[in-house]
C-alpha positions as YAML, in Angstrom:
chain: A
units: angstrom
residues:
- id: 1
  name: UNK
  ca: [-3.27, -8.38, 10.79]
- id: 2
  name: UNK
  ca: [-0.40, -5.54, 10.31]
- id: 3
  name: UNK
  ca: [-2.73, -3.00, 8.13]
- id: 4
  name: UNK
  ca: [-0.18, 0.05, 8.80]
- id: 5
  name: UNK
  ca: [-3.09, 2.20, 7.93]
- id: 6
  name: UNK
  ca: [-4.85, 1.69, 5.06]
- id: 7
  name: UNK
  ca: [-8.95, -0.37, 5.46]
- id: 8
  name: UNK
  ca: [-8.60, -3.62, 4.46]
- id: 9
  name: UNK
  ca: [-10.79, -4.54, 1.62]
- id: 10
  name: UNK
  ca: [-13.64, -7.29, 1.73]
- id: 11
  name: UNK
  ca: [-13.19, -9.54, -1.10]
- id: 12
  name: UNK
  ca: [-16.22, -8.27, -2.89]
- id: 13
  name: UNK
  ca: [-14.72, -4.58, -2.42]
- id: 14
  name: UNK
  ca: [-11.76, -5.44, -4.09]
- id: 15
  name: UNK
  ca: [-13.12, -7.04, -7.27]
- id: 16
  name: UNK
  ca: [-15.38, -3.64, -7.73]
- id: 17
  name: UNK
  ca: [-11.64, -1.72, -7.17]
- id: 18
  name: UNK
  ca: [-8.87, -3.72, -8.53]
- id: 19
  name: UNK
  ca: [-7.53, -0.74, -10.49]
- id: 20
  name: UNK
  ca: [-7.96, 1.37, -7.43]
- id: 21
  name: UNK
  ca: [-5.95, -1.18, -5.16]
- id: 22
  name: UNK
  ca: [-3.53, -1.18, -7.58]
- id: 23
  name: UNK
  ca: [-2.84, 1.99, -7.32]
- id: 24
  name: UNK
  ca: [-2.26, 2.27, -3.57]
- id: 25
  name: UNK
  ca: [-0.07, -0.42, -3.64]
- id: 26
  name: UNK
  ca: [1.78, 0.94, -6.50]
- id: 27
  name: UNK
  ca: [2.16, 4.04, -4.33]
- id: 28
  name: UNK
  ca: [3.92, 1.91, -1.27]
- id: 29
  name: UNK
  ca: [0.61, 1.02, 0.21]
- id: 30
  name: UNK
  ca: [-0.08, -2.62, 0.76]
- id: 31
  name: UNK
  ca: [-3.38, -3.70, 0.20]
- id: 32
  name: UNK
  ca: [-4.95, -6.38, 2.22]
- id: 33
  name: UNK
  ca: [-7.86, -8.29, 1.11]
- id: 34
  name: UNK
  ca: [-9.60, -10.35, 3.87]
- id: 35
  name: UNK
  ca: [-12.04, -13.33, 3.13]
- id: 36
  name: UNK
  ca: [-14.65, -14.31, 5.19]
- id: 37
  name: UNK
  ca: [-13.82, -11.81, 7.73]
- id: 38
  name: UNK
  ca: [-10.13, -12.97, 7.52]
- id: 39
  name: UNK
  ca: [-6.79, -11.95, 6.19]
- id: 40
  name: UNK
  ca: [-5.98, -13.90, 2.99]
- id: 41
  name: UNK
  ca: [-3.71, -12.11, 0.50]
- id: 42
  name: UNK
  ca: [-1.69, -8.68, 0.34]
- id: 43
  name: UNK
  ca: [-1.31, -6.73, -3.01]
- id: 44
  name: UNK
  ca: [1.81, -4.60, -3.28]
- id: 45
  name: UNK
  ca: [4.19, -3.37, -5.77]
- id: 46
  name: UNK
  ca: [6.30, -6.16, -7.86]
- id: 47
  name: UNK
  ca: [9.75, -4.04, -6.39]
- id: 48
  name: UNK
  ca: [8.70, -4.71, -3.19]
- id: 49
  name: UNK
  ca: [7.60, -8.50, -3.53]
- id: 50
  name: UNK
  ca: [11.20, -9.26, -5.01]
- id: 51
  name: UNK
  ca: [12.43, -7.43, -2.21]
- id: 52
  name: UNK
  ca: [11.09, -9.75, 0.26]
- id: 53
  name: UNK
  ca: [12.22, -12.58, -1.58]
- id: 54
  name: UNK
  ca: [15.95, -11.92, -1.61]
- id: 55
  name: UNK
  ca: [17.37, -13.22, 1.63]
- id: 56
  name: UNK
  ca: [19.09, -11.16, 4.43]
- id: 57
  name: UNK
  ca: [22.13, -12.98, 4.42]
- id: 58
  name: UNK
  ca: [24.08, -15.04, 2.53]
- id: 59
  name: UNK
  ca: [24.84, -18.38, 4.24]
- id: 60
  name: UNK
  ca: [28.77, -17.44, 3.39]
- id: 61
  name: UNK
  ca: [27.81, -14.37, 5.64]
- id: 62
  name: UNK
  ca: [25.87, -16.71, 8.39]
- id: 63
  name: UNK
  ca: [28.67, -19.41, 8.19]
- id: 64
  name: UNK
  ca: [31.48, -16.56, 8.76]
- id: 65
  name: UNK
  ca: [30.00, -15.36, 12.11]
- id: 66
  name: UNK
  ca: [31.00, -18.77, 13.41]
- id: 67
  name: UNK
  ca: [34.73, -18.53, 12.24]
- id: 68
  name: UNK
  ca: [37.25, -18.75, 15.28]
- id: 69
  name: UNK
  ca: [34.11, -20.11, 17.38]
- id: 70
  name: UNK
  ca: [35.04, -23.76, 18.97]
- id: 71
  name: UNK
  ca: [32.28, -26.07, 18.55]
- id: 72
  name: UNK
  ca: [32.66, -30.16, 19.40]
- id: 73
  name: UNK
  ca: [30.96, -31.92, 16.52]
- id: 74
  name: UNK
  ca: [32.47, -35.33, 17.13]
- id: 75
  name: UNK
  ca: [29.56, -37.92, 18.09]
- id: 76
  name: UNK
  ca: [30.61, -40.11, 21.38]
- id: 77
  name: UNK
  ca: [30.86, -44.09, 20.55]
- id: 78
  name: UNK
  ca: [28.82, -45.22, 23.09]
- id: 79
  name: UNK
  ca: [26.13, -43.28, 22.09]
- id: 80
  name: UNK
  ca: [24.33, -45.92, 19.36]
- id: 81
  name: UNK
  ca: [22.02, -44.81, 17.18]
- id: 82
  name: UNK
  ca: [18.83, -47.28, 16.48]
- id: 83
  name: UNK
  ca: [18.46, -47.58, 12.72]
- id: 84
  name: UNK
  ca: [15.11, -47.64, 11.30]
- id: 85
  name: UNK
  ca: [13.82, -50.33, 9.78]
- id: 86
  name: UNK
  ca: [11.41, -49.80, 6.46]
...
C-alpha cells in the first residue's frame, strides 16, 4: 500500500467524509479507501487521473530508439511451425 502519508480510510469512514476526502485529494493528497482491511480504490484529483493516463512515450519515440540497431527478423526454414487445428 503506498499511503505517502495520509491514514487510509475504512470504507465506512469514507462514506461519513466524502466531502472531506475530497478535499485532500483536491489538495494533491490521494486518498485511499481500504475494504475489508484491504486496499481497494484511491481518490485523487481529475488533473492527476488524466495524468496517469497519458502514456510516457509515444511508440514513434519507443520505435526510434531502435533506429541504426541491427536486429535479424528473418525466421529459419527448417524451423516448421505446427499449425493448430480448431
Amino acid at each position: 500500500m503506498s499511503n505517502r502519508g495520509s491514514k487510509p480510510w475504512t470504507l465506512t469512514e469514507a462514506k461519513a467524509k466524502f466531502s472531506n476526502i475530497v478535499d485532500r485529494a483536491l489538495r494533491g493528497e490521494p486518498q485511499h479507501v481500504l475494504r475489508n482491511g484491504r486496499e481497494e480504490v484511491v481518490i485523487l484529483e481529475a488533473t492527476r487521473y488524466a495524468a496517469s493516463l497519458k502514456p510516457q512515450r509515444s511508440l514513434v519515440e519507443l520505435f526510434s530508439a531502435l533506429r541504426g540497431v541491427d536486429i535479424d527478423l528473418t525466421r529459419e526454414e527448417d524451423d516448421p511451425r505446427e499449425i493448430p487445428t480448431f
